[in-house]
C-alpha positions in Angstrom: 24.2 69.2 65.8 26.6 69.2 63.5 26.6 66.9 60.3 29.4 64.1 60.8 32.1 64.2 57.9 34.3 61.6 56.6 37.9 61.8 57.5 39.1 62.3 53.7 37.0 64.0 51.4 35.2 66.0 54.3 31.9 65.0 52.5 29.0 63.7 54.6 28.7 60.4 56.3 25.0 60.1 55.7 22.2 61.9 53.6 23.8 61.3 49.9 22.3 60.3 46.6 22.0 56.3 46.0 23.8 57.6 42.5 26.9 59.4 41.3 28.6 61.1 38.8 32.6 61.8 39.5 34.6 63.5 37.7 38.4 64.8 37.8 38.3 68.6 37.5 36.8 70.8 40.8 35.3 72.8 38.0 33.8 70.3 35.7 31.7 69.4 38.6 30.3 72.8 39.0 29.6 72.7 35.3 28.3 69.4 35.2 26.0 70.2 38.6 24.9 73.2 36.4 22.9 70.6 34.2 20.7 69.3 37.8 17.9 70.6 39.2 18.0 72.3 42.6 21.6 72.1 42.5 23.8 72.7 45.9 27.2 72.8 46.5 27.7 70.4 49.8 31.6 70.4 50.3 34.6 71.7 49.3 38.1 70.3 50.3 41.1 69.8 48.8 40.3 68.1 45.5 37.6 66.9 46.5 34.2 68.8 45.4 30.8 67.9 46.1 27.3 68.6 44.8 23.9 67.3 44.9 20.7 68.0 42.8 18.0 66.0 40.7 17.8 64.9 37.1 14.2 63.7 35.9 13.2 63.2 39.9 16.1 61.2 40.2 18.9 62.5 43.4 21.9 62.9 42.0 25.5 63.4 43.4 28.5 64.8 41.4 32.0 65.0 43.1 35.3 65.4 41.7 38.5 63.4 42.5 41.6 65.5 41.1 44.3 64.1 38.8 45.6 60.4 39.4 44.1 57.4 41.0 45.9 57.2 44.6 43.9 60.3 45.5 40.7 59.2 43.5 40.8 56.1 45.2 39.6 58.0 48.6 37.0 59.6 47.2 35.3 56.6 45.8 35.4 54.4 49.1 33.8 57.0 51.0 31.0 57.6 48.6 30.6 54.4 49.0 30.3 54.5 53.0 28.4 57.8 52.4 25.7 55.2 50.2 26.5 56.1 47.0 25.8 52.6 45.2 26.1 53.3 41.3 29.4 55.4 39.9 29.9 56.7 36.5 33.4 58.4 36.0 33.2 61.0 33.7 36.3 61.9 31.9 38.7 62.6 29.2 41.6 60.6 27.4 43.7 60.0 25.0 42.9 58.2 22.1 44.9 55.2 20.7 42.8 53.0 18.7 42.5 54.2 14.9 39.5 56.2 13.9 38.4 57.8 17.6 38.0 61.5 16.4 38.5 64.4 19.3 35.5 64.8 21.0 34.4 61.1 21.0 32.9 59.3 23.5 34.5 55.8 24.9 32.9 53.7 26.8 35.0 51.4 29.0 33.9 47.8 28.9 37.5 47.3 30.9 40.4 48.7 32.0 44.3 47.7 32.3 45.5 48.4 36.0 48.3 50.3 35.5 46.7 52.9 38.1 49.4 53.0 40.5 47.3 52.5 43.5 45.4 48.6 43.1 48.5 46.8 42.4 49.3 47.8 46.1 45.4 46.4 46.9 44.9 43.1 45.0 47.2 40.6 42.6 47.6 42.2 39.6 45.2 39.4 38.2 42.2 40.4 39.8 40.4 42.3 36.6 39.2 45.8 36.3 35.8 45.7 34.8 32.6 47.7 34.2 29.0 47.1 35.6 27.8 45.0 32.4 24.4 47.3 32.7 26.5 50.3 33.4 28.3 49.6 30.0 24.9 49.3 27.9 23.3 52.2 29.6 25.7 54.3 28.7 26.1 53.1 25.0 21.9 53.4 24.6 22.2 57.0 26.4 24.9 57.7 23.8 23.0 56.4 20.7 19.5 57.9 21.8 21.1 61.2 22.0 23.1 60.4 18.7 26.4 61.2 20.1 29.8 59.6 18.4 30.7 56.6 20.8 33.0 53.9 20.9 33.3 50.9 23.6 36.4 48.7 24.4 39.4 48.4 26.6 41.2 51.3 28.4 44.5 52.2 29.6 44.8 53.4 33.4 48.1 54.9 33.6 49.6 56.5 36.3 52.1 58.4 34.5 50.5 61.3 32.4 54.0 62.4 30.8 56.4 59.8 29.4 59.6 59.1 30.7 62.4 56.6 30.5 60.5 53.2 30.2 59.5 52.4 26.8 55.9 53.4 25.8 53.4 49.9 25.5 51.8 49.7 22.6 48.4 48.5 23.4 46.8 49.8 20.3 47.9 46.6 18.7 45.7 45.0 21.1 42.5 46.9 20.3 42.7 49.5 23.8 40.9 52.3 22.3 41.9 54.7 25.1 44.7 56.2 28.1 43.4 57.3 30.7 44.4 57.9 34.8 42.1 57.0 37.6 39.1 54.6 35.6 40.6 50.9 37.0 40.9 52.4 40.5 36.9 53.2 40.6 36.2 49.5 39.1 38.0 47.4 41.3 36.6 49.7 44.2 33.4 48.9 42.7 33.6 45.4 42.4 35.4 45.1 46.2 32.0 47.0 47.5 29.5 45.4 45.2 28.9 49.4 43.8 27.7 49.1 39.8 30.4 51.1 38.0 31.0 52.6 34.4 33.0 55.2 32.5 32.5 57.6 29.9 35.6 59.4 28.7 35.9 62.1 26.3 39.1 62.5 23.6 41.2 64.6 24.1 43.4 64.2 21.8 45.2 61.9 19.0 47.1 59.1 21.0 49.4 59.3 23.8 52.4 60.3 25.2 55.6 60.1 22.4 52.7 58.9 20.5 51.5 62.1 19.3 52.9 64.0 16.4 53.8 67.3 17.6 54.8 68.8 14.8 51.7 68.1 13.2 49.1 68.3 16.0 50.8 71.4 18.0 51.3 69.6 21.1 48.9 67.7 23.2 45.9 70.7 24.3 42.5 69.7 26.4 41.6 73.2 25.9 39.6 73.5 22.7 35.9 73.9 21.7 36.0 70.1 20.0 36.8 68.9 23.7 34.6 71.2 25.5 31.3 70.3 23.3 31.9 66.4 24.2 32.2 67.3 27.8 28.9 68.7 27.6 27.6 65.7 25.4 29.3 62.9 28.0 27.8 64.8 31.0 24.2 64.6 29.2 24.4 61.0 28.5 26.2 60.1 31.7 23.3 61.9 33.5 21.3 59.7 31.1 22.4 56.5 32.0 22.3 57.0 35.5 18.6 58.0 35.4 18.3 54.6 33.0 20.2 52.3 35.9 18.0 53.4 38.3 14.7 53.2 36.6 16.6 49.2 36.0 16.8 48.7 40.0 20.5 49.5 40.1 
């Protein structure tokens, strides 16, 4: 008999992990499955990339959601009818608040919804908010393992490239981060009682018309600063997962 598969990620109905990692890139979560035990490639469509494994005897699902939040969106309701009950987004932004080095870690206490998919869900008043114990696993996973970290506010935008509408200034504010599809797996979470997180790496100074291109060469993701945090956040991630669970979440 053949296995029944959800309508829009094509990834099982049944048989998943209790915990997940999700990431954007289709690749990062081959790499980041490289770092489980017994890993296993489940599906592959469209975007949307799924693998399974163990970390310290815990099951462990990571699945990748492309670029943006109106596609993310999909994949993080049906993990959640798959049975996925804890989510930590793993992935990289923009800095904005003063002193957050490339490579960094943030850790998202909150984000603003300016996701481009949940102000078509809820009031824009309903808030987008980490797990509390999602928040302090992932700091103490950071600290144990000595990693530079930093926690606050970030920025879901929609828009990755700037265009007409003046750029908000939320550094003035204390956002330490922009990033494109974190608010859309919080409110998801808190709609579906899920504990939720995210871990984002820098990826570069600022944002947008923000950056200094003369002096930083343009905005690249693509260097060995960026690529050793990746592999730091996927550790501690990973980490923090293994800590919720042992904590009954």
């Amino acid at each position: 008999m053949t296995q029944e598969l959800l309508p829009l990620t094509r990834i099982p109905r049944t048989g998943l992990p209790a915990h997940a990692l999700v990431v954007g890139d289709p690749a990062r979560a081959e790499a980041v499955a490289g770092l489980l035990e017994d890993a296993k490639e489940v599906s592959h469509h469209r975007e949307f990339r799924l693998f399974t494994g163990s970390r310290q005897g815990l099951p462990v699902a990571v699945a990748s959601h492309g670029v943006g939040a109106p596609g993310a969106v999909l994949l993080f309701r049906e993990l959640a009818d798959a049975g996925v009950r804890t989510l930590i987004r793993l992935g990289t932004a923009g800095a904005i608040r003063p002193g957050t080095a490339d490579g960094d870690l943030v850790i998202a206490e909150a984000a603003i919804r300016d996701d481009g998919v949940t102000g078509q869900l809820l009031p824009p008043e309903y808030p987008a908010v980490s797990t509390p114990e999602a928040v302090l696993a992932l700091q103490r996973a950071a600290r144990d393992a000595g990693v530079p970290h930093h926690r606050g506010v970030v920025w879901t935008r929609a828009a990755f490239q700037p265009g007409l509408i003046p750029f908000t200034d939320y550094g003035k504010a204390g956002v330490v981060a922009i990033e494109m599809e974190l608010s859309a797996l919080l409110v998801t979470a808190s709609l579906r009682g899920l504990t939720a997180g995210g871990v984002l790496v820098v990826d570069g100074a600022n944002a947008d018309e923000l950056v200094d291109e003369q002096a930083t060469g343009g905005y690249n993701p693509h260097r060995r600063v960026v690529a050793d945090g990746i592999g730091r956040a996927a550790t501690v991630a990973l980490e923090a997962l293994r800590l919720l669970a042992a904590d009954g979440r």
